[in-house]
C-alpha positions as CSV (number, residue, x, y, z in Angstrom):
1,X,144.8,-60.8,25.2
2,X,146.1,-59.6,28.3
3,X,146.6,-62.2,31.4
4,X,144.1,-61.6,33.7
5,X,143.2,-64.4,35.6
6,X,141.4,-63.0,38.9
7,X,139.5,-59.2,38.0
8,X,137.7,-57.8,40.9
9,X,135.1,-55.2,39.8
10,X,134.1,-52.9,43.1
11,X,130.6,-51.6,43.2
12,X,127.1,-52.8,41.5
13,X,125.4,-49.6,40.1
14,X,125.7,-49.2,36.0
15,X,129.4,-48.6,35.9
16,X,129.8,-52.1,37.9
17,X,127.6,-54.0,35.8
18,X,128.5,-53.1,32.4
19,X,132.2,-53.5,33.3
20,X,131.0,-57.2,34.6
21,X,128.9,-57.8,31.5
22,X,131.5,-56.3,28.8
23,X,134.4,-58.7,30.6
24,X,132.1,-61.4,30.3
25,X,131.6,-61.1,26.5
26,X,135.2,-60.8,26.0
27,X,135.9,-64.2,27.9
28,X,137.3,-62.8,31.0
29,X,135.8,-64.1,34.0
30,X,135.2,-61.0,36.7
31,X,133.4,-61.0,40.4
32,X,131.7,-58.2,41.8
33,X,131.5,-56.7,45.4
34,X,129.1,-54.2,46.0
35,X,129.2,-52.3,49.6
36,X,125.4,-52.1,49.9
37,X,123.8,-55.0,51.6
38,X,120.5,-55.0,48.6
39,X,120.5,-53.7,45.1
40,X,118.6,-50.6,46.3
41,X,119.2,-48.0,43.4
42,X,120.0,-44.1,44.2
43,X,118.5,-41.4,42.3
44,X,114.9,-41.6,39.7
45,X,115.7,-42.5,36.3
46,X,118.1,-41.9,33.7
47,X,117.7,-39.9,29.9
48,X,120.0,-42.1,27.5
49,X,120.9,-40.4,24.3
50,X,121.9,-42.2,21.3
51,X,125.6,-42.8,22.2
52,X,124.7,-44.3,25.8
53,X,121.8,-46.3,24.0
54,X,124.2,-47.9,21.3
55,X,126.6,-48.9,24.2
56,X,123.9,-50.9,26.3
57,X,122.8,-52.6,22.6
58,X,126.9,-53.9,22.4
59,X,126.4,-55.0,25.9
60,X,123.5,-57.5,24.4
61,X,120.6,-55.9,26.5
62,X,118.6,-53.6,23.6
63,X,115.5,-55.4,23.3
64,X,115.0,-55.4,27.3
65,X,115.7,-51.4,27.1
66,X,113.8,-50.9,24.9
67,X,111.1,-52.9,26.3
68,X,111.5,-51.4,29.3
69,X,112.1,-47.9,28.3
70,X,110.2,-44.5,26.5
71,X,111.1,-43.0,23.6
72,X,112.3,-39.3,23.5
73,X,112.1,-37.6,20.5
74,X,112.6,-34.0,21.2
75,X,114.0,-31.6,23.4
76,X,112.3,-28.7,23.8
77,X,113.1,-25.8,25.9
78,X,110.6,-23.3,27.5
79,X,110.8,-20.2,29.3
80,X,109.4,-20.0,32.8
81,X,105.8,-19.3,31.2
82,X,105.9,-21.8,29.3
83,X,106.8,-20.7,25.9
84,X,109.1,-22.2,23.7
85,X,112.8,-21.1,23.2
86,X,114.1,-23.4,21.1
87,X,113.9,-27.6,20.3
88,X,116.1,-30.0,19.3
89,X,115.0,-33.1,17.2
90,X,116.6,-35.8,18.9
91,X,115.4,-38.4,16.4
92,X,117.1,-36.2,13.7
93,X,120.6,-35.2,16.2
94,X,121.1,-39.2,16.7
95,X,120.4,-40.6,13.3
96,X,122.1,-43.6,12.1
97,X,123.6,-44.1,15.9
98,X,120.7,-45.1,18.4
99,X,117.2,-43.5,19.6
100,X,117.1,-41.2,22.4
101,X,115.2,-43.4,25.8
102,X,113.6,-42.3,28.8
103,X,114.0,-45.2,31.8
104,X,113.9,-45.6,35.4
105,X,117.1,-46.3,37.3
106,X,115.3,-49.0,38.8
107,X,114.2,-50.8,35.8
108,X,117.5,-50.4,33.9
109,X,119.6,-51.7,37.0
110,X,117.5,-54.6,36.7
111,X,118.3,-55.2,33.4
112,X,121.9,-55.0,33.8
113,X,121.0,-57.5,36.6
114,X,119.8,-59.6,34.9
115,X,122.5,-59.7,32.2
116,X,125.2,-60.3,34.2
117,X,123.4,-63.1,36.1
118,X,126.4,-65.4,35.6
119,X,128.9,-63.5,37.3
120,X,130.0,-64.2,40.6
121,X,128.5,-61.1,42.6
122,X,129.0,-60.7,46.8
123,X,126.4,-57.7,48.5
124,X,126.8,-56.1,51.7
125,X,130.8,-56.4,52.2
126,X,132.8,-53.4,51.4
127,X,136.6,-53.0,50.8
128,X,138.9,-51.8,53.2
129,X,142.4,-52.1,52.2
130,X,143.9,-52.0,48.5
131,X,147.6,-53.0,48.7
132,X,149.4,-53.0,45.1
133,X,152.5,-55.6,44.7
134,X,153.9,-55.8,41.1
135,X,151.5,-57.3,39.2
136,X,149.1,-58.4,41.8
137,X,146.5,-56.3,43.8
138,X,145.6,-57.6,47.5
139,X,142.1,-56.6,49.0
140,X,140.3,-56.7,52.3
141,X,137.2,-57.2,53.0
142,X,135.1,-55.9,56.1
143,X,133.9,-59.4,56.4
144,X,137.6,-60.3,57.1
145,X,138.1,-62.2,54.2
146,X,140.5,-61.1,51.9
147,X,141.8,-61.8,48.1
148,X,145.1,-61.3,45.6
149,X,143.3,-60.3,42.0
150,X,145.2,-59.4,38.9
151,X,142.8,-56.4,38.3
152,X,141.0,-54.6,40.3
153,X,138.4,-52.2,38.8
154,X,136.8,-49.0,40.5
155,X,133.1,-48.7,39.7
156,X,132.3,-47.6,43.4
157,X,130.8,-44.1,42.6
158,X,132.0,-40.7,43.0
159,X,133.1,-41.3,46.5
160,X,134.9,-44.1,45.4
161,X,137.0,-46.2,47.7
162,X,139.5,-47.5,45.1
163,X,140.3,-44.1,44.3
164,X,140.8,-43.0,47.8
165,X,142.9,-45.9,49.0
166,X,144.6,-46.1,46.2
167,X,145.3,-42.7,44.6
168,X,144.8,-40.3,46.4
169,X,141.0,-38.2,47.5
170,X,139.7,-36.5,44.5
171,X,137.9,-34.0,46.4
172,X,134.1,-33.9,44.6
173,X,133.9,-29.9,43.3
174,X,130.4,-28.7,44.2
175,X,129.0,-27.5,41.2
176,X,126.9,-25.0,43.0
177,X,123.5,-26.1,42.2
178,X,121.3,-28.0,44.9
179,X,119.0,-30.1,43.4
180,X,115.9,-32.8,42.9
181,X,115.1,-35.9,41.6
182,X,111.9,-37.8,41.4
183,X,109.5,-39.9,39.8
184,X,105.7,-40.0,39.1
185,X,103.7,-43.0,37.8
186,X,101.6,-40.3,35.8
187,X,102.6,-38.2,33.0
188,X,101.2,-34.9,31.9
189,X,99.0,-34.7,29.3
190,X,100.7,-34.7,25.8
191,X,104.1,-34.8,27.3
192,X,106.3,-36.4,25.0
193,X,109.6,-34.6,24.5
194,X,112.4,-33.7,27.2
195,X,110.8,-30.7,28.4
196,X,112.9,-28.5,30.5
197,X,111.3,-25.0,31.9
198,X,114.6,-22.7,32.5
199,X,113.5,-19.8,35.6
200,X,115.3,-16.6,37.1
201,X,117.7,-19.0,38.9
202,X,116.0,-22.4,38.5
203,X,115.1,-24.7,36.1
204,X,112.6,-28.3,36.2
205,X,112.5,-30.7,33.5
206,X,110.7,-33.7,32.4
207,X,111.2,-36.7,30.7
208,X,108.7,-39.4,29.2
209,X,109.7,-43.4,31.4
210,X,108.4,-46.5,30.3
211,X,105.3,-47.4,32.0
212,X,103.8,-44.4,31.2
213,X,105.6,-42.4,34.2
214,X,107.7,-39.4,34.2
215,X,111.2,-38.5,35.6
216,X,111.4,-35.2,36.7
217,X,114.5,-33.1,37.7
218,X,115.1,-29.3,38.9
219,X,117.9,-27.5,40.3
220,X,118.6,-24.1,41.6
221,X,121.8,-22.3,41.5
222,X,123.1,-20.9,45.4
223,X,125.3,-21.9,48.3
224,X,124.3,-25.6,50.4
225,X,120.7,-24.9,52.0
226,X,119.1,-26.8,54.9
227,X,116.6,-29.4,52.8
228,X,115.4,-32.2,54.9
229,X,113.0,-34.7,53.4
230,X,110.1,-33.7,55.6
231,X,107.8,-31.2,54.0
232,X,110.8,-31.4,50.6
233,X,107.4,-31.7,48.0
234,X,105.5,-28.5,49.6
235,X,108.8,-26.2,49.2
236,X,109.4,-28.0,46.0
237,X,105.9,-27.0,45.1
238,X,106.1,-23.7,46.6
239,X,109.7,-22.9,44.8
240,X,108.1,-23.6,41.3
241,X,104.6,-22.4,41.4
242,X,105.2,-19.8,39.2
243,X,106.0,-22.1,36.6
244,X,104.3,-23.0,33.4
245,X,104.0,-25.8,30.7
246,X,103.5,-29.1,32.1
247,X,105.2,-28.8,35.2
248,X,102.0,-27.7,37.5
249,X,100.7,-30.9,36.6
250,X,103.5,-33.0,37.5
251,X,104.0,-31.5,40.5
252,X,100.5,-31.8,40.9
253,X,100.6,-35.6,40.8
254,X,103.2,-35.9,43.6
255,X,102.1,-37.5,46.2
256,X,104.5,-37.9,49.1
257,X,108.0,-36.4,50.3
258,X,109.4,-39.9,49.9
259,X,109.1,-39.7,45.9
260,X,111.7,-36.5,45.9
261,X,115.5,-36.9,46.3
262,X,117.7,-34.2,47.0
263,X,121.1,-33.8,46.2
264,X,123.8,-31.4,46.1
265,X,125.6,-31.6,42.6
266,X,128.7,-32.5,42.8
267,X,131.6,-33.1,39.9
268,X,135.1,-34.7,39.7
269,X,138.1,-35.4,37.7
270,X,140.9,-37.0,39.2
271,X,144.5,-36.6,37.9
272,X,144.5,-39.9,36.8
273,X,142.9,-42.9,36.3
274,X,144.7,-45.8,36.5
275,X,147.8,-46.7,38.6
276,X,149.4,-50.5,38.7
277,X,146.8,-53.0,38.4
278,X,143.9,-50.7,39.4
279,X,142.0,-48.9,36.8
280,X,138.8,-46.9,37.2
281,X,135.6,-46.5,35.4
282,X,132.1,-44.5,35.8
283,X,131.6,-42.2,38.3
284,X,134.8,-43.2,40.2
285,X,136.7,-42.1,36.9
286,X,134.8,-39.1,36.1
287,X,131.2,-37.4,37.7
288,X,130.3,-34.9,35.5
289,X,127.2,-32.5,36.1
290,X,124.2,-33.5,34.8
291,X,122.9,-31.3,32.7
292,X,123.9,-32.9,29.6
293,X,122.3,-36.5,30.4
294,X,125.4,-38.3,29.9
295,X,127.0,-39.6,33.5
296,X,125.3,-42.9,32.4
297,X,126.4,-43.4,29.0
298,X,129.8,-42.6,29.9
299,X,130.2,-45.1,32.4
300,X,129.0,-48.2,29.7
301,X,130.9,-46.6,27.6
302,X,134.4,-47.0,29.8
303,X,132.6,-50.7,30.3
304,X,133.1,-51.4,26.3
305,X,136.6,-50.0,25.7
306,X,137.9,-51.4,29.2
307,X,136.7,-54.9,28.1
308,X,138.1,-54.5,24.6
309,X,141.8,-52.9,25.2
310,X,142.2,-56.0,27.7
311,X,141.4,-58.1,25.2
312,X,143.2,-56.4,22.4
313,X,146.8,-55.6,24.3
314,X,149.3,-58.0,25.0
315,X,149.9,-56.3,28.8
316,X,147.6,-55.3,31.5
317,X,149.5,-52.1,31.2
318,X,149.1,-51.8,27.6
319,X,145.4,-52.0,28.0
320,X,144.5,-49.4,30.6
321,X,146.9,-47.0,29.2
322,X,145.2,-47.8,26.0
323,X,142.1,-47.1,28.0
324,X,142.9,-44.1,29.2
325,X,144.1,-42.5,26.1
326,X,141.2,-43.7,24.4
327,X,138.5,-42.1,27.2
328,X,140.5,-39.0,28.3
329,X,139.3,-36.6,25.2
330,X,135.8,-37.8,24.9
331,X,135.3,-37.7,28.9
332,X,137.1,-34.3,29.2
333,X,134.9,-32.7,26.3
334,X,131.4,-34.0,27.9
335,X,132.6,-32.8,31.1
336,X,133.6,-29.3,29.6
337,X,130.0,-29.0,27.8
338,X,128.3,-30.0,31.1
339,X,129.9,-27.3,33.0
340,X,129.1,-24.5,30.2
341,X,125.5,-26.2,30.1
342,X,125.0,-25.0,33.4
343,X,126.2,-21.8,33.2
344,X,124.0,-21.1,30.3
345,X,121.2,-22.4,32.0
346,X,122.4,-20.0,35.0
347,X,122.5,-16.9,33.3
348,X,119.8,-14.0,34.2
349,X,116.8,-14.8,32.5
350,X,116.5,-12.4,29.6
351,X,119.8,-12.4,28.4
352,X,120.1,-16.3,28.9
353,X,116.4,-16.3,26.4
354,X,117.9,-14.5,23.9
355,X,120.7,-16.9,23.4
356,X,118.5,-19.6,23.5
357,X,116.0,-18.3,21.4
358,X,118.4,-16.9,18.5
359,X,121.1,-20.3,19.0
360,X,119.8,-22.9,21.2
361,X,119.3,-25.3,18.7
362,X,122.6,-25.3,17.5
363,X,124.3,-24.8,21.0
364,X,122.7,-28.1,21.8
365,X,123.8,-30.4,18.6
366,X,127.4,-29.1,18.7
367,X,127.8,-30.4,22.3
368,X,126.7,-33.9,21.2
369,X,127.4,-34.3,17.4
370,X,131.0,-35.9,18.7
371,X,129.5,-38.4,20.5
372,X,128.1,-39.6,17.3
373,X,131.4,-41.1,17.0
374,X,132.1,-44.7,18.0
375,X,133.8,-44.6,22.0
C-alpha cells in the first residue's frame, strides 16, 4: 500500500466523487475542493452503459441507481422520418456485465453525494498555485489558505486547473459539432429505447430518466454559431421540425429556454497524465465526444483502478504509472470510436443510411464489446 497520508482530490462533479468514494473504500482518507460555491450540476442527464453501471455498483451505490435511474433496453436508430435503420439490444450487448440506465445528472450527483458523505469536502474555494517538491505537492487556495498533500488528484473537468498549472494547457479540440442538452419531466408515448433520429447534418436523440422524464440531446455539425439562450427552444424547434418518431412530441413538451443547454463539443487528450505526485482522472485526463455515452463511465472507471493501484503498489509512483498503463488503451480506444461515431453520424444522409441499415448493428457492438472487460 502506497504512503499517502494527505490526498487532495480537486473538483466535485462524478470524476471527484468517485475518486473520493473509491479512496475511501480502500482506507485512504482523501478531502475534496470543489471551485463552485453549491453543488449545481452542468449538463441534463447521463446514458450509463453496462461497463459505467458495474463501476458505480463497486463504488457501493447500485441500489440508489437503480432506484433512481430507467432502464434502457435498446438502441434504436431512425432516419429523419422516422423509420428504423438498425437497433441494438442493449440487454443482449451487456449481458453478464450490468444493465444499460437512463439518469439525470442531478439525481446521480446526489447519489455520489451522498456516498461520500464522510469525506471532508470544502465548496466555493478554488486552487491557485500547484508547486511540486519531491514527494510532496503544495497548494493555494483563493481563500488564502494553503496546504502540503502527498497526492493531489485532478477531477476539475476538461478545463482543468491541475492540468494547466501543472502540465502544461491541453488545448480542448472542437469537435465541430454545436450542440443541446435538455430535460423534460414527460416522456413520449411508448418511448422506451435510446432513440436517436440521424438528419442531413443533425441528429436528436432520446433517452428514457427515472421519474418518468426524458433526456434529450441533438447536435449539428458546422463552424461556432451565435446561440444565446433567449429564444434557444423556438430555433431548436424550428431546426428540427422536419423530424419524425417521437421527437415532435418531446419537443412539444418543452416548456421554457431555461430547460436547453448549449454547448460546443469539445475533446482532449493530453500527452500525459500524471507527473510527480499529481495524477489526473475524468474529464481532466481525457474528454471524449459524446456520442458514444461513455465520458461518465470512464471517469468511475479511473476512480476504481486509481484507488486500487494505490493500494496495490508499494510507491506512489508505482501506482499512477500503474494507472496510467492500465487506462491508456481502454481510454484511447473509446476515444477513437467516439470520434468515428461522429463522423458516421456526419456523413450525407443516404450514403450514411445505407451503412447503417446494411451494418449498424454490428458497427455499434464492436465499439463496446471491449468494454465488456473488467477496467
Amino acid at each position: 500500500m502506497a504512503q499517502v497520508a494527505r490526498i487532495l482530490i480537486v473538483g466535485g462533479g462524478i470524476a471527484g466523487q468517485s475518486t473520493a468514494i473509491a479512496l475511501h473504500r480502500q482506507g485512504f482518507a482523501p478531502e475534496l475542493v470543489e471551485a463552485r460555491a453549491d453543488w449545481s450540476t452542468a449538463g441534463a442527464a447521463i446514458t450509463l452503459h453496462g461497463n459505467g453501471v458495474r463501476a458505480l455498483r463497486e463504488l457501493g451505490v447500485g441500489a440508489a441507481l437503480d432506484a433512481a435511474a430507467a432502464p434502457v433496453p435498446r438502441w434504436t436508430v431512425l432516419d429523419a422520418c422516422g423509420r428504423s435503420l438498425c437497433t441494438t439490444d442493449l440487454r443482449e450487448l451487456w449481458a453478464g456485465v450490468a444493465p444499460c440506465l437512463g439518469v439525470t445528472r442531478a439525481r446521480l450527483h446526489r447519489i455520489l453525494r451522498d456516498a461520500a458523505a464522510d469525506i471532508p469536502q470544502r465548496q466555493g474555494d478554488a486552487v491557485t498555485s500547484v508547486t511540486q517538491h519531491d514527494d510532496q505537492v503544495r497548494i493555494a487556495f483563493a481563500d488564502g489558505r494553503s496546504g502540503t498533500y502527498d497526492l493531489v488528484i485532478g477531477a476539475d473537468g476538461i478545463g482543468s486547473t491541475v492540468r494547466r498549472l501543472l502540465m502544461g494547457e491541453a488545448v480542448p479540440c472542437d469537435a465541430g459539432v454545436t450542440g443541446w442538452r435538455s430535460v423534460s419531466d414527460r416522456r413520449p408515448p411508448g418511448l422506451t429505447d435510446l432513440t436517436l433520429v440521424l438528419g442531413e447534418g443533425c441528429f436528436f436523440g432520446l433517452v428514457p430518466v427515472g421519474g418518468g422524464g426524458t433526456y434529450g440531446f441533438a447536435g449539428q455539425p458546422g463552424p461556432p454559431r451565435q446561440d444565446p439562450p433567449a429564444g434557444r427552444l423556438q430555433r431548436l424547434r424550428e431546426l428540427f421540425a422536419g423530424f419524425g418518431g417521437p421527437i415532435p412530441h418531446f419537443l412539444a413538451g418543452l416548456r421554457s429556454d431555461a430547460q436547453i443547454h448549449g454547448t460546443r463539443i469539445r475533446w482532449v487528450r493530453p500527452a500525459r497524465r500524471h507527473i510527480g505526485r499529481a495524477v489526473l482522472v475524468g474529464d481532466a485526463a481525457h474528454t471524449v465526444p459524446p456520442h458514444l455515452g461513455e465520458g461518465g463511465a470512464m471517469a468511475v472507471e479511473d476512480a476504481l483502478v486509481l484507488a486500487a493501484e494505490l493500494r496495490r503498489c508499494d510507491t506512489v509512483a508505482e501506482a499512477l504509472d500503474a494507472y496510467e498503463a492500465r487506462r491508456r488503451p481502454r481510454v484511447n480506444w473509446v476515444a477513437e470510436q467516439s470520434l468515428d461515431t461522429a463522423r458516421v453520424w456526419a456523413m450525407p444522409a443516404p450514403h450514411r443510411d445505407a451503412v447503417l441499415r446494411s451494418r449498424g448493428d454490428q458497427l455499434l457492438q464492436d465499439r463496446y464489446r471491449p468494454l465488456r472487460a473488467a477496467c
